[in-house]
N, C-alpha and C positions, 0 to 999 in steps of 0.2 A: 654311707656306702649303699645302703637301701633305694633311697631317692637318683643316685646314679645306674641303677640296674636297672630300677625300674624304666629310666629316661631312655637308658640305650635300647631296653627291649621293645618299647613303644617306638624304637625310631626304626629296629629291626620289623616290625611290625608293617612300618607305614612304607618299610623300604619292597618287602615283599607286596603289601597293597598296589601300590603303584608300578612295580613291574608286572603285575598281574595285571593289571588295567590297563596300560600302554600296552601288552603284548595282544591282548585281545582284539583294543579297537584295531593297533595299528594292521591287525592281522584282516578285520573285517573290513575299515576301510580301502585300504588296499586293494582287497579283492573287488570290493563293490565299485571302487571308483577305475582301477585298469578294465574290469569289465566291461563297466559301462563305456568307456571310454572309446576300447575297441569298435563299438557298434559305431560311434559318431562321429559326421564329416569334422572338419577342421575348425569351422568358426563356433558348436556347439560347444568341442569339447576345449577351444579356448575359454571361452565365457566361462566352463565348469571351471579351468585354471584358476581365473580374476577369482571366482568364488571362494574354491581352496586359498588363494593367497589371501586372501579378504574376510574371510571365517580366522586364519591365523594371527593374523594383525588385530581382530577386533579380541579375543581371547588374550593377546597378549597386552594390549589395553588396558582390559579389564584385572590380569594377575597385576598389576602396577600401581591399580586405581585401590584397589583393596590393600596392598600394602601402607599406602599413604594417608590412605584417608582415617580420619579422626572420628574415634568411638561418643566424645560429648555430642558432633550434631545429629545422631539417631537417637543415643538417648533424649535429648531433647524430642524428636518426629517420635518416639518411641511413645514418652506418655502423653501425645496428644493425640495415641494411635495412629498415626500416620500408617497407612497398610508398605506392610516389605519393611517397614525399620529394624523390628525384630530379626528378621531373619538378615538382613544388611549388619547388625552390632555381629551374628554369628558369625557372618564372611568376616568381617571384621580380627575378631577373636581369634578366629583360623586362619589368619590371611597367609602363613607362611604356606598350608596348605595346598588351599584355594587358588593360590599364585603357583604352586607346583604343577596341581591340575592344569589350570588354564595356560600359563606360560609355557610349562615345559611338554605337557602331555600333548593336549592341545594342540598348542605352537608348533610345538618338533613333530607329531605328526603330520598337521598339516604342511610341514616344510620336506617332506621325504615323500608326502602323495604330491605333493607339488613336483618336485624333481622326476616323479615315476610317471605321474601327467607328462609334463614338457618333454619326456624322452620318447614317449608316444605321438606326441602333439608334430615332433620332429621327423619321427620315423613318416609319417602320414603328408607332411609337407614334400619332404624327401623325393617320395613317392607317387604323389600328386603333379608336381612340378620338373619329375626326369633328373632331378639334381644330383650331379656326379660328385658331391661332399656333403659330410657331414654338418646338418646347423645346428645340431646340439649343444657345440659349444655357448652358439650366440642367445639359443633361446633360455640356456640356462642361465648365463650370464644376465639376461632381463630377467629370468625371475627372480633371483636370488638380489637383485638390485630393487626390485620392487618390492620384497619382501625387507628385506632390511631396512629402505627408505620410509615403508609405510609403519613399520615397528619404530621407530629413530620421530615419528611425525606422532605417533601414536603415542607415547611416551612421555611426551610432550604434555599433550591433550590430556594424559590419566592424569598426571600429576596437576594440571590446574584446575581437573573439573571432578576430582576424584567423588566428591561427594554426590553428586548428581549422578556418576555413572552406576558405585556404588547401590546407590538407591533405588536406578534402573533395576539393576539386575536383585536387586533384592524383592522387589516388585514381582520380576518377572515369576523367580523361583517361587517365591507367597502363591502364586496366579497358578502356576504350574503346581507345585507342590499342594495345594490346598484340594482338596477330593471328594467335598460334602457334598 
């Protein structure tokens, strides 16, 4: 009974971690990206879109590539130090996590500034071009098709190249995380 209290409270734990952490970015990115947004013509603040949609695909990539991938080939890079293996077996180890973060926090963030982008992106075409309707419909419909196409492409890619991507990012975090 112990080992079940324990699990739910640790799950209650991770439940409030991560609604504390989605609530925060989504609250900053939000802000930071409708702001910035506001100031710029139409082709800038597309480009920022492709980025938002393309920062989401790549994070959901990655929550896919760590669930798949296999802990024997960094142990292996592990004791020949290969740098990032270590910190790659931890993604690893945590992948249900890791894939929560990057898939869903991630991901569904960047899928809600994407929608808050294109509704500005809309409003500005709108209004640049005199257009007596609404294209909100059509522009959300491409992103929402792009988004899902490039996760459905990406998905693909994690699962056949998991180890390598895996590694990547293990790399990176080592590079990043390392402070000496």
């Amino acid at each position: 009974m112990k080992k079940e209290s324990k699990k739910d409270s640790s799950e209650i734990k991770w439940f409030i971690t991560i609604f504390a952490l989605s609530f925060v970015l989504s609250v900053i990115f939000s802000f930071i990206s409708t702001s910035a947004i506001g100031g710029l013509s139409i082709l800038p603040a597309v480009l920022v879109l492709f980025l938002v949609i393309f920062l989401g695909i790549v994070f959901d990539v990655i929550g896919v590539a760590v669930t798949v991938a296999k802990e024997p080939h960094f142990h292996a890079k592990a004791s020949k130090k290969i740098a990032g293996s270590k910190t790659s077996l931890k993604l690893i180890k945590n992948s249900a996590k890791v894939a929560n973060i990057c898939a869903d926090v991630i991901g569904d963030i960047a899928g809600v500034l994407s929608g808050s982008i294109s509704a500005l992106i809309s409003m500005k075409v709108t209004s640049a071009f005199n257009l007596n309707f609404d294209i909100q419909f059509i522009i959300s419909a491409i992103v929402a098709s792009l988004t899902i196409g490039g996760k459905a492409i990406g998905k693909g890619i994690a699962q056949r190249n998991s180890t390598e991507i895996v590694g990547m990012v293990g790399k990176a975090l080592k590079i990043f995380g390392d402070r000496k």
